[in-house]
C-alpha positions as CSV (number, residue, x, y, z in Angstrom):
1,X,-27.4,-142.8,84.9
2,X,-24.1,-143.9,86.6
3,X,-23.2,-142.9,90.0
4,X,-19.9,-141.6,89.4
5,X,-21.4,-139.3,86.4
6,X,-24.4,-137.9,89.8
7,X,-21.3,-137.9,92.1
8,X,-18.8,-135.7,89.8
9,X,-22.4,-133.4,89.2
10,X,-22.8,-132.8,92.6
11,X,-19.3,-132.8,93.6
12,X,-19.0,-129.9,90.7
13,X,-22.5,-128.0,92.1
14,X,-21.4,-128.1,95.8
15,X,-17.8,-126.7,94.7
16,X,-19.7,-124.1,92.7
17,X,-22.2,-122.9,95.7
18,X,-18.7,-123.2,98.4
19,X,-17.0,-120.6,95.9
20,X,-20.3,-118.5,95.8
21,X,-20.1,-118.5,99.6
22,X,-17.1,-117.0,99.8
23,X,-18.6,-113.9,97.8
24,X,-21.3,-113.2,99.9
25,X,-22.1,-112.1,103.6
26,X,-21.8,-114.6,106.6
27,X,-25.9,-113.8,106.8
28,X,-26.2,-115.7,103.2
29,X,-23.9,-118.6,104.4
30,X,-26.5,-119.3,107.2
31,X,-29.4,-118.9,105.9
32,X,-28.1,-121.8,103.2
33,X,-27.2,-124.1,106.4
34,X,-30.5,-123.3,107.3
35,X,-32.7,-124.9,104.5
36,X,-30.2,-127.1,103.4
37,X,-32.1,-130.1,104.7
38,X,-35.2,-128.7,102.7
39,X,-33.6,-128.5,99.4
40,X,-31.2,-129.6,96.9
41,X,-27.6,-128.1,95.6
42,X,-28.5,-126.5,93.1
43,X,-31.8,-125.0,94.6
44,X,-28.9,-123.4,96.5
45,X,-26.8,-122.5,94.0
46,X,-29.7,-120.9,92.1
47,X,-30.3,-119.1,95.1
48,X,-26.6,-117.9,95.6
49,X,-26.2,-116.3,92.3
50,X,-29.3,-114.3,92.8
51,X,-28.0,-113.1,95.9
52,X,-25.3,-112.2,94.5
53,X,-27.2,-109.9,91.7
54,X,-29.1,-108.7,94.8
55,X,-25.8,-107.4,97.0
56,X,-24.4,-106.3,94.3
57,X,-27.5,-103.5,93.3
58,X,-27.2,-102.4,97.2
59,X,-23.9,-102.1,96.8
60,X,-24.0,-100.4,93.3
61,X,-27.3,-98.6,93.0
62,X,-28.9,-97.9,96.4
63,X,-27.6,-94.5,98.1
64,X,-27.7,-96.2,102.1
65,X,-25.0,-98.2,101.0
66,X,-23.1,-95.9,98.3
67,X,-20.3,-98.8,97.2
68,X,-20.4,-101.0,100.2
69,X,-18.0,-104.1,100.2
70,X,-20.9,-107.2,99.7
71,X,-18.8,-109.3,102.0
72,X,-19.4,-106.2,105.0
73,X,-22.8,-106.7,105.1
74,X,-24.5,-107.4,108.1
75,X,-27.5,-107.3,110.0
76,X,-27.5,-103.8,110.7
77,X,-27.4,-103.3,107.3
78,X,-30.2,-106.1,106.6
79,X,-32.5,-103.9,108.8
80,X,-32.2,-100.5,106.4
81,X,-33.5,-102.1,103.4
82,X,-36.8,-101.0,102.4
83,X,-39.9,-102.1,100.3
84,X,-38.9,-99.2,98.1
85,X,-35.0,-100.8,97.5
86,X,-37.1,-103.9,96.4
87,X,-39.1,-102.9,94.2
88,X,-36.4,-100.7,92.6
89,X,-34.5,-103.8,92.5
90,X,-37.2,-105.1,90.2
91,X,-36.9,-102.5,87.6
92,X,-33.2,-102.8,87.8
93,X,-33.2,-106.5,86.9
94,X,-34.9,-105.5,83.5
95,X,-31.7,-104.1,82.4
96,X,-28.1,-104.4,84.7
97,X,-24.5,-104.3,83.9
98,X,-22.5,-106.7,85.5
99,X,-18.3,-106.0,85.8
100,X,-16.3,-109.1,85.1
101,X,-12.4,-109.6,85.9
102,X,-10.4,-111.8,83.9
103,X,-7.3,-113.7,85.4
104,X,-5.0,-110.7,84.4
105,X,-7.1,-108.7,86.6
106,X,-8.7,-107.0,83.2
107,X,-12.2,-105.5,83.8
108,X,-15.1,-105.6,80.9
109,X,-18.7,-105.0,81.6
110,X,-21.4,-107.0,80.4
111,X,-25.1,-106.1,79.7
112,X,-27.9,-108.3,81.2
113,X,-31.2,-108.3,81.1
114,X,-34.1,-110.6,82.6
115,X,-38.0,-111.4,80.9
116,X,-40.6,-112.0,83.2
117,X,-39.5,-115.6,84.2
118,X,-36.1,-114.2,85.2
119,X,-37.2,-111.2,87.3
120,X,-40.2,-113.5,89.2
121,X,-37.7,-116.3,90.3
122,X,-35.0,-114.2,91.0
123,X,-37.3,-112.1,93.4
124,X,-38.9,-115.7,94.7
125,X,-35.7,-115.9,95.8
126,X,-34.9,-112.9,97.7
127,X,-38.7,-114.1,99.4
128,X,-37.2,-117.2,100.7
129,X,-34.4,-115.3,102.0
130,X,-36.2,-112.5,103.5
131,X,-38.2,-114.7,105.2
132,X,-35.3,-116.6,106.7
133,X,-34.2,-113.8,108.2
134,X,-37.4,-112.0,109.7
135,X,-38.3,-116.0,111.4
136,X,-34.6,-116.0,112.6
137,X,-35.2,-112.1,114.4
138,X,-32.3,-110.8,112.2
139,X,-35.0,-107.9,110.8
140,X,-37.9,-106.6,112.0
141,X,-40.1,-106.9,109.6
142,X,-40.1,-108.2,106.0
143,X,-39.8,-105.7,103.3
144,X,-39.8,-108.5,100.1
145,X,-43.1,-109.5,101.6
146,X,-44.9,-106.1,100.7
147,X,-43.4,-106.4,96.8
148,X,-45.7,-108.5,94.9
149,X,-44.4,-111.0,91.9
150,X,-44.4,-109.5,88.6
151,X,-47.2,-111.2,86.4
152,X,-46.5,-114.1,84.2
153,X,-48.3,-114.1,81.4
154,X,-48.2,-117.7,80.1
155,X,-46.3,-118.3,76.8
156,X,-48.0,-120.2,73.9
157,X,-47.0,-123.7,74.1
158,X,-44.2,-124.9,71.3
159,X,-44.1,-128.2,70.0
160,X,-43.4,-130.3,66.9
161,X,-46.7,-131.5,64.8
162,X,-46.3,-134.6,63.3
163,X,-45.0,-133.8,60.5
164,X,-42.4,-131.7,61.8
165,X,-41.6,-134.8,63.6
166,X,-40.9,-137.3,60.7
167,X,-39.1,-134.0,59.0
168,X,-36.5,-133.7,61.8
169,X,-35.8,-137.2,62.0
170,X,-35.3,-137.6,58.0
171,X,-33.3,-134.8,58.5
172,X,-31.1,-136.1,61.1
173,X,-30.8,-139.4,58.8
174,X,-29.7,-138.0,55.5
175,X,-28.5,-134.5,56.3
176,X,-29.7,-133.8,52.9
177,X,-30.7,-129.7,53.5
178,X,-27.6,-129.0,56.1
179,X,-25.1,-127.5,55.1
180,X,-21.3,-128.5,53.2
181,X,-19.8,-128.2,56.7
182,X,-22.3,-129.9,58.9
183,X,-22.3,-132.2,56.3
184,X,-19.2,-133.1,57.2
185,X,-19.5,-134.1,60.2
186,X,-22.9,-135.3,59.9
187,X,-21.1,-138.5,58.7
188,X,-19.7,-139.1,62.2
189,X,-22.9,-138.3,64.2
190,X,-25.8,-139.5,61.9
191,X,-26.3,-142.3,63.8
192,X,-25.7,-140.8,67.0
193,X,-28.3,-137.9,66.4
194,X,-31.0,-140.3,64.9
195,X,-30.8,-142.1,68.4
196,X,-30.8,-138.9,70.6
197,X,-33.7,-137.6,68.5
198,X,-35.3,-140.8,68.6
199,X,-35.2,-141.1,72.1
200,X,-36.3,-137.6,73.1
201,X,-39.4,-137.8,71.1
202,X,-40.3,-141.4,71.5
203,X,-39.9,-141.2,75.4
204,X,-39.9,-138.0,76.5
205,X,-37.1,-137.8,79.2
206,X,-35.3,-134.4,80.3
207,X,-31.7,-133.1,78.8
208,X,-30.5,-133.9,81.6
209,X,-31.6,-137.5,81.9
210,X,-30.1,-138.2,78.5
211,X,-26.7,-137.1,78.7
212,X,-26.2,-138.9,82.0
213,X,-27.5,-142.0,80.0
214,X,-24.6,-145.0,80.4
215,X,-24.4,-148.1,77.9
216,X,-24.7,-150.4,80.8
217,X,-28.5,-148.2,81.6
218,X,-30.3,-149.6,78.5
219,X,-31.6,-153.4,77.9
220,X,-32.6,-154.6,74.9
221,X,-34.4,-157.6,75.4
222,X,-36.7,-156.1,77.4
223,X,-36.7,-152.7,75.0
224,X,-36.2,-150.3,78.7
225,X,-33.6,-148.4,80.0
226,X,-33.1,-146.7,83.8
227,X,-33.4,-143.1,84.3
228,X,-32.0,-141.0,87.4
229,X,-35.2,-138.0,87.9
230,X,-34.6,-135.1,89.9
231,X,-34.3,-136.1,93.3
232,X,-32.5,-138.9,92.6
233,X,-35.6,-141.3,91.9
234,X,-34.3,-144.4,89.4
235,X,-37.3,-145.3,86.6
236,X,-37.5,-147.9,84.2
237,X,-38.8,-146.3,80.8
238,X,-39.6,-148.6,77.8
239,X,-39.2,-148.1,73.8
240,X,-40.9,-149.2,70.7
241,X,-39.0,-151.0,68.4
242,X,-38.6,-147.8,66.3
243,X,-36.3,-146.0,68.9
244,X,-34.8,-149.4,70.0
245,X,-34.0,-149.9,66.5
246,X,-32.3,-146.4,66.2
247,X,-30.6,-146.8,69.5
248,X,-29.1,-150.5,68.5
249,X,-27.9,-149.2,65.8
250,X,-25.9,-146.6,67.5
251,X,-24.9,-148.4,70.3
252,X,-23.0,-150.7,67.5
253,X,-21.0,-147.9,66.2
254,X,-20.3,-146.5,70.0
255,X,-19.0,-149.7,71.2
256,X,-15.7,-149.3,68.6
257,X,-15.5,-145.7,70.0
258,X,-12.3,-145.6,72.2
259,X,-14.0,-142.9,75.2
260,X,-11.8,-141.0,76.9
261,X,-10.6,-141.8,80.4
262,X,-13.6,-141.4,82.9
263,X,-16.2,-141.4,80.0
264,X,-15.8,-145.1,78.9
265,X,-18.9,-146.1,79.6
266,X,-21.4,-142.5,78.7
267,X,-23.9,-143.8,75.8
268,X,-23.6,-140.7,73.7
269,X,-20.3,-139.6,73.2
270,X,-19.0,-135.9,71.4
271,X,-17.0,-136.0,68.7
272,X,-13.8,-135.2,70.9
273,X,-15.0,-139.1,72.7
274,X,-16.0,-137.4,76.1
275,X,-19.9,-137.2,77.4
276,X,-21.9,-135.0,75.4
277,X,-22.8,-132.2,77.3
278,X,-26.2,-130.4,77.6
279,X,-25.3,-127.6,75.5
280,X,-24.3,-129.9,72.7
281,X,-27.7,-131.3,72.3
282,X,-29.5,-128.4,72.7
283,X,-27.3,-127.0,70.0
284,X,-27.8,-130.0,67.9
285,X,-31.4,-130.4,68.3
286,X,-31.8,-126.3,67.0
287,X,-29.6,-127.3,63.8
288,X,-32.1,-130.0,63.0
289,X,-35.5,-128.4,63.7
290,X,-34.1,-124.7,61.9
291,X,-34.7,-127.3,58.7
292,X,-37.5,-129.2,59.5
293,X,-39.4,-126.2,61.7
294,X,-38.3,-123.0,60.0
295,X,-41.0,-120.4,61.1
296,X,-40.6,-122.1,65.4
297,X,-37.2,-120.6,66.7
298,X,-36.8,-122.0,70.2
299,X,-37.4,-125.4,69.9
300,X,-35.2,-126.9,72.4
301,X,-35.0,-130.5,73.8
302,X,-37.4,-129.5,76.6
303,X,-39.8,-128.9,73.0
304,X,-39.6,-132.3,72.5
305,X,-40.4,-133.5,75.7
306,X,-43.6,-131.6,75.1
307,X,-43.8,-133.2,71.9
308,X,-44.2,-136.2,73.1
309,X,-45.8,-135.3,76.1
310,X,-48.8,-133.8,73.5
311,X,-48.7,-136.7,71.6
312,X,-49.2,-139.3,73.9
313,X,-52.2,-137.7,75.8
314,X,-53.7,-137.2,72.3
315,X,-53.6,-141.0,72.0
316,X,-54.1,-142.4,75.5
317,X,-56.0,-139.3,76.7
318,X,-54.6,-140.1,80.0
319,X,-53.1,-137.2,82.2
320,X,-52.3,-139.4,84.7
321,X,-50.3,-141.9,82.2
322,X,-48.3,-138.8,80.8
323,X,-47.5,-136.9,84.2
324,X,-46.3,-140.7,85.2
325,X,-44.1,-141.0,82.5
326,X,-42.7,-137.4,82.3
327,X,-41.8,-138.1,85.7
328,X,-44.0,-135.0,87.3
329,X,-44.8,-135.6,90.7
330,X,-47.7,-133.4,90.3
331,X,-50.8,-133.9,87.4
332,X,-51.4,-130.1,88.0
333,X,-47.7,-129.7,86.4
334,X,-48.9,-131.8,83.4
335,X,-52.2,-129.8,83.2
336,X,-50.2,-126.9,83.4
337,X,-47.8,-127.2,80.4
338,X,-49.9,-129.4,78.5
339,X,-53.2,-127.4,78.7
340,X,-53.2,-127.4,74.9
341,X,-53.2,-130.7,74.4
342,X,-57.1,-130.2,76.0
343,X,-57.6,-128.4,72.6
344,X,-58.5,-131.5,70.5
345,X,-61.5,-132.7,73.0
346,X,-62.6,-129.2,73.7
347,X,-63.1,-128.7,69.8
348,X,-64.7,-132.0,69.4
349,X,-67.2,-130.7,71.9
350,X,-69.0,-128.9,69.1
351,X,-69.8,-132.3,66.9
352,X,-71.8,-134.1,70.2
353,X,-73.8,-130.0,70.4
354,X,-77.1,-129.9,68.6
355,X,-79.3,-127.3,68.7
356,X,-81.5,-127.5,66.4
357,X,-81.8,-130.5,63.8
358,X,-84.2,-131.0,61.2
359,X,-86.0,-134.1,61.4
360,X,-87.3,-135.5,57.8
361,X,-90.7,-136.1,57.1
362,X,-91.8,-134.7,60.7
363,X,-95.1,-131.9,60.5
364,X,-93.9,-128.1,61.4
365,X,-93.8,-127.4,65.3
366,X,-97.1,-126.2,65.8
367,X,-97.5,-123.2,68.4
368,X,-98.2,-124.5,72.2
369,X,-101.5,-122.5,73.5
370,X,-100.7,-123.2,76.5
371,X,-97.3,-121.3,76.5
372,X,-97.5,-117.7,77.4
């Protein structure tokens, strides 16, 4: 991954969070000076927009503040919260209404609404920022700290059997079950999708990862290419011949491409000869798995990662190869999303479990006298 693609990321993130700043109370602004050394951008910006959400429920639902300006805030007001505004603030993420102003100053209203994953981080955050506070003597005590996390119950693992696996891929070479349109373009990306497909499932490596993926990132003769993790770590990731292959082959087509100024050197390229953005894959990886995974709705490129997460530890059985690999800095993240993959040896359990076998030819067990 280039560093001018990391630089105009972060440079977009940080212009993002100063924006969000300028929305919220001066308490918010220094509490992000605070743990800025602890964290990253968009840990931050995360945490902005969720302050956000939570300002503007004081401001909108909670009677103490009864339409309160969010950026009039301040630590007066930060002291009449309560445990009770809190855990209100729970239910209300369930279900909100959020007003938006276009550039003619028009007003519509959107609905939103958060699952369990939503609602937990978004009160994690209000944690962290609680806890800010009450340690700098702004409040005191700490209200978020009495609201417990909602439960997460944990979601059955999707992936891609292998099947599925060599159906997606055939599907993303011929194109044969998509439709008249997309079979129109097909003809400009086959080649492009193979690879991306290709090097999702035969490697493993993030959305992000790939579309910050430059040409001058891969080498062929050795088969590896250079990833940028999170955090900013570089690894060198290798391929078998089959993605090489499919990669080569793309690359060949790519390098007659005229890119766009400022994306002349981005491997995979939109049709409109920019950097293909996230959304873009994850769009195109749900048109090819709607075909070769009908009845599994949400398989994402995150899916494949645990694809291929699933399917190496089912050959190596090695944890500690596929958290390297994956790029978790943690095994108990690997055990965590690929508990399943545990499945196979737990059923195989059974075959080595004998409890009673008959033994040819031997006499019936006489009874021991000397057993009570």
């Amino acid at each position: 991954m280039s560093n001018d693609y990391q630089k105009q990321t972060a440079r977009k993130r940080t212009e993002d969070l100063r924006k969000l700043e300028r929305e919220l109370p001066r308490c918010c602004l220094d509490y992000f000076i605070a743990i800025e050394s602890q964290t990253g951008t968009l840990t931050r910006l995360a945490y902005a927009y969720d302050l956000r959400t939570f300002f503007q429920y004081l401001s909108a639902e909670v009677r103490t503040f009864d339409g309160k300006e969010i950026l009039s805030f301040d630590d007066d007001d930060l002291r009449k919260i309560t445990k009770g505004d809190i855990e209100r603030y729970g239910q209300y993420l369930t279900l909100y209404y959020k007003n938006d102003v276009d550039a003619d100053g028009n007003v519509s209203s959107r609905e939103l609404e958060n699952a369990e994953y939503g609602k937990m981080r978004k009160l994690s955050s209000l944690r962290s920022f609680f806890k800010y506070l009450y340690a700098d003597g702004r409040i005191p005590g700490n209200p978020a700290e009495l609201v417990p996390l909602p439960k997460r119950h944990e979601k059955a693992i999707i992936r891609l059997e292998l099947d599925e696996v060599a159906r997606i891929l055939d599907e993303a070479e011929k194109g044969e079950n998509l439709s008249a349109r997309q079979q129109k373009y097909h003809k400009l990306t086959q080649k492009r999708d193979l690879a991306m497909l290709s090097l999702f499932l035969g490697t493993g490596i993030r959305v992000s990862e790939c579309v910050g993926l430059n040409i001058d990132d891969f080498d062929f003769s050795q088969n590896a290419f250079v990833v940028t993790r999170k955090g900013g770590a570089e690894v060198m990731l290798y391929l078998s011949e089959e993605v090489s292959q499919a990669l080569r082959d793309y690359l060949a087509e790519r390098l007659e491409i005229e890119a766009l100024p400022g994306h002349e050197n981005a491997f995979f390229l939109s049709i409109q000869r920019r950097r293909i953005t996230q959304r873009a894959v994850e769009n195109l990886v749900k048109k090819y798995a709607a075909i070769a995974a009908p009845l599994k709705k949400k398989i994402s490129p995150h899916k494949l990662r645990s694809t291929y997460g699933t399917n190496l530890y089912r050959a190596t059985q090695d944890i500690y190869l596929v958290a390297d690999v994956l790029g978790h800095s943690d095994v108990n993240t690997t055990r965590k999303h690929y508990a399943a993959m545990l499945e196979d040896r737990r059923r195989s359990a059974a075959s080595h479990t004998v409890l009673r076998e008959e033994i040819k030819g031997a006499p019936d067990a006489q009874e021991d006298p000397a057993v009570d």
